[in-house]
C-alpha positions as CSV (number, residue, x, y, z in Angstrom):
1,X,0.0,0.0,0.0
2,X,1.3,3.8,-1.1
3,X,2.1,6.5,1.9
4,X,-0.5,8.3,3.0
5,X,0.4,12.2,3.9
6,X,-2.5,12.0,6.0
7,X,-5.6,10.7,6.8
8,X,-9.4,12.2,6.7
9,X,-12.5,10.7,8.8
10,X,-15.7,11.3,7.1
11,X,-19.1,10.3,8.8
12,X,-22.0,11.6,10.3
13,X,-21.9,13.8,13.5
14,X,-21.6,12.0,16.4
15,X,-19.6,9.2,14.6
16,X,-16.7,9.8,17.0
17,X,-14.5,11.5,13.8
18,X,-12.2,14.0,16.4
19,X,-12.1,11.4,19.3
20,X,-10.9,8.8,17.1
21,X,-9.2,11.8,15.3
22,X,-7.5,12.7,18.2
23,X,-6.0,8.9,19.2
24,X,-5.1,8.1,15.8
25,X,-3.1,11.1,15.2
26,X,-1.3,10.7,18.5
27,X,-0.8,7.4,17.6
28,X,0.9,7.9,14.1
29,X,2.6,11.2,15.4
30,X,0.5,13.4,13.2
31,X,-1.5,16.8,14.1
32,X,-5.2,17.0,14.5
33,X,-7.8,19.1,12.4
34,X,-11.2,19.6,13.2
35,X,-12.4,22.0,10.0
36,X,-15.6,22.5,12.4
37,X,-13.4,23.9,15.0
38,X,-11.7,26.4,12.1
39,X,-14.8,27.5,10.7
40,X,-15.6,28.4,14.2
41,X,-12.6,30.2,15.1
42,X,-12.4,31.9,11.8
43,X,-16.1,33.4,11.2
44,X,-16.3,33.9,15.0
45,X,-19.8,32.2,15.1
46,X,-21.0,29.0,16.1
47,X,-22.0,26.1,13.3
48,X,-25.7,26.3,14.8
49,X,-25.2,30.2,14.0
50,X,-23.7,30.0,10.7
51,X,-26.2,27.0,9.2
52,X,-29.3,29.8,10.5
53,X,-27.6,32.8,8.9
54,X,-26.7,31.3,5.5
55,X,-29.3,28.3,5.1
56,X,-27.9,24.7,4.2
57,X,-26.4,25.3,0.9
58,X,-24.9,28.2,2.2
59,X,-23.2,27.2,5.2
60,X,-22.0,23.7,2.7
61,X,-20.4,26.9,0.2
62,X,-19.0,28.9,3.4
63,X,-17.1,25.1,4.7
64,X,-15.7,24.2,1.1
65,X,-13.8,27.7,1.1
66,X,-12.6,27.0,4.6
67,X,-11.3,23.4,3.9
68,X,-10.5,24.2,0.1
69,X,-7.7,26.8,2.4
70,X,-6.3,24.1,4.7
71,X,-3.3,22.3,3.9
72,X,-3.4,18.3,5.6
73,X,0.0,16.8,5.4
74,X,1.0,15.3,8.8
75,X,-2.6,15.5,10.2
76,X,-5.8,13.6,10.6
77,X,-8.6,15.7,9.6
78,X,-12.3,15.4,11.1
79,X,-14.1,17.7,8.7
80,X,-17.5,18.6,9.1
81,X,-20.3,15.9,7.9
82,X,-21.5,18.3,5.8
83,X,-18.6,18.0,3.7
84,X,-19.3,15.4,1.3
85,X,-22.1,17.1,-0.3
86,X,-19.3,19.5,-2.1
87,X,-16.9,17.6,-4.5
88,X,-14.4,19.7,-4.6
89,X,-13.7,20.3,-1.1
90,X,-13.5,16.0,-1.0
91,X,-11.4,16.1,-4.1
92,X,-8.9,18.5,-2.2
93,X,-9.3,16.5,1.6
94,X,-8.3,13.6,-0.3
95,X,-5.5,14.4,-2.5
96,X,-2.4,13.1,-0.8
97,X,-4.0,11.1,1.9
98,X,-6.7,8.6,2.7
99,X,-10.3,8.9,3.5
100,X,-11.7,6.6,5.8
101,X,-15.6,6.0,6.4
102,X,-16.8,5.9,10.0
103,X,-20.1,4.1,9.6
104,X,-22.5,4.8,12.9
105,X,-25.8,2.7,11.6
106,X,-28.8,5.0,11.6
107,X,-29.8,3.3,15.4
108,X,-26.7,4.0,17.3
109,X,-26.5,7.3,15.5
110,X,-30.3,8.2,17.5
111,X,-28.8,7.5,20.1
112,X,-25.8,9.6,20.6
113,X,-27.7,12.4,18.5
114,X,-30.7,13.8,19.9
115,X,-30.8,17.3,18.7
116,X,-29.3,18.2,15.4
117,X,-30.4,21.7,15.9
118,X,-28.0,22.0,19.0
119,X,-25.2,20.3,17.6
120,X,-25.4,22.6,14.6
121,X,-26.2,19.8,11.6
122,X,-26.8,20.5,8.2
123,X,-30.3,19.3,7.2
124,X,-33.0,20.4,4.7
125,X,-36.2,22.0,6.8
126,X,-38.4,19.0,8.1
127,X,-36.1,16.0,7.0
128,X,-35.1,13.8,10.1
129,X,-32.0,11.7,11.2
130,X,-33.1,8.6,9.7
131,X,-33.4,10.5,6.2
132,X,-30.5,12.1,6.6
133,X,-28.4,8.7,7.3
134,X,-29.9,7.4,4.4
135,X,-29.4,10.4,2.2
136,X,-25.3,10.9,3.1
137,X,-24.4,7.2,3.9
138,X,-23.8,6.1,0.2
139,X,-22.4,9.6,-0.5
140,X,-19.9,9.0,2.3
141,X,-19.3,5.3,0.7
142,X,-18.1,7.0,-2.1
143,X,-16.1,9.3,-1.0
144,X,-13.9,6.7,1.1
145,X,-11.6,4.4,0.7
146,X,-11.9,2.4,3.4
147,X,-15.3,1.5,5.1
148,X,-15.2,1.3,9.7
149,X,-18.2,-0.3,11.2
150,X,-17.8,1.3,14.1
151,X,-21.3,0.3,15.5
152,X,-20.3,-1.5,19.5
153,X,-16.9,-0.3,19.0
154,X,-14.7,2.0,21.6
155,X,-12.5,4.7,20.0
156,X,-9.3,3.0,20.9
157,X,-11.1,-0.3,19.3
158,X,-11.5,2.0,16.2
159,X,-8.1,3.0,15.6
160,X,-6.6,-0.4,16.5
161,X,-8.7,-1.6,13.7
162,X,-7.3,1.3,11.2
163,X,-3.8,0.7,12.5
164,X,-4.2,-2.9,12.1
165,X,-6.0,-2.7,8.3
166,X,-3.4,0.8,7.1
167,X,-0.3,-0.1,9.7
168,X,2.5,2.6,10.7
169,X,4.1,1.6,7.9
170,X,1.6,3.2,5.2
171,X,1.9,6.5,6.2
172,X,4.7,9.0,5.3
173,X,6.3,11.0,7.6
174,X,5.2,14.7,7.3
């Protein structure tokens, strides 16, 4: 398998993207992005805020610029699960590194999720969780290389599973 420069964790919210994020970079010795966090510290606004003030598409426009800005080499990158509904910004979190699915099935994901309005999710007036799942789970199948059932699974579970499948070994040194 080729070097990875980095590696990006696509899913739904709540899919455990930044705390898996987190040990996985310590464990490889790489940085750690959130693009949430950056859109948040550069507009100055919440997501919650942002998603109200510029609608849905708006907001998905406003995150592409941010991430189409960021540079990933050396880092795992939890971007926003909003992402994947603009190509470019995918095309551009990809190049150089690996994109890995997170798949939380549409049960676990109630669970851990109770108010997408709170957590500041992108999602079309009146749709609800279930129809989201089932609207950005085969778009976030695309968009990955590699596929994690993470259903029943602890974080550290996760990433011994991505070390395990990827190893040390596959990733460059930044």
């Amino acid at each position: 398998m080729p070097p990875f420069g980095h590696v990006v964790l696509i899913g739904m919210p709540a899919a455990g993207k930044s705390t898996v994020g987190v040990l996985l970079a310590k464990r490889l010795n790489f940085s750690f992005l959130d693009t949430d966090l950056v859109i948040h510290r550069r507009e100055g606004k919440s997501l919650r805020e942002l998603i109200r003030e510029h609608g849905p598409e708006g907001f998905c426009r406003l995150e592409e610029r941010h991430v189409l800005s960021l540079s990933f080499a050396g880092c795992v990158v939890a971007p926003g699960g909003s992402v994947v509904y603009r190509e470019a910004a995918m095309r551009h979190l990809r190049q150089g590194g690996i994109s890995v699915y997170l798949m939380l099935s549409a049960e676990r994901l109630k669970e851990r999720l109770a108010d997408l309005d709170a957590r500041g999710v992108v999602i079309a007036p009146g749709r609800g969780l279930e129809e989201l799942w089932a609207e950005r789970d085969p778009l976030y199948r695309r968009a990955a290389d590699l596929v994690v059932a993470t259903d029943g699974l602890t974080p550290d579970q996760v990433v011994g599973r991505l070390l395990a499948v990827l190893g040390p070994a596959s990733f460059a040194a930044p």
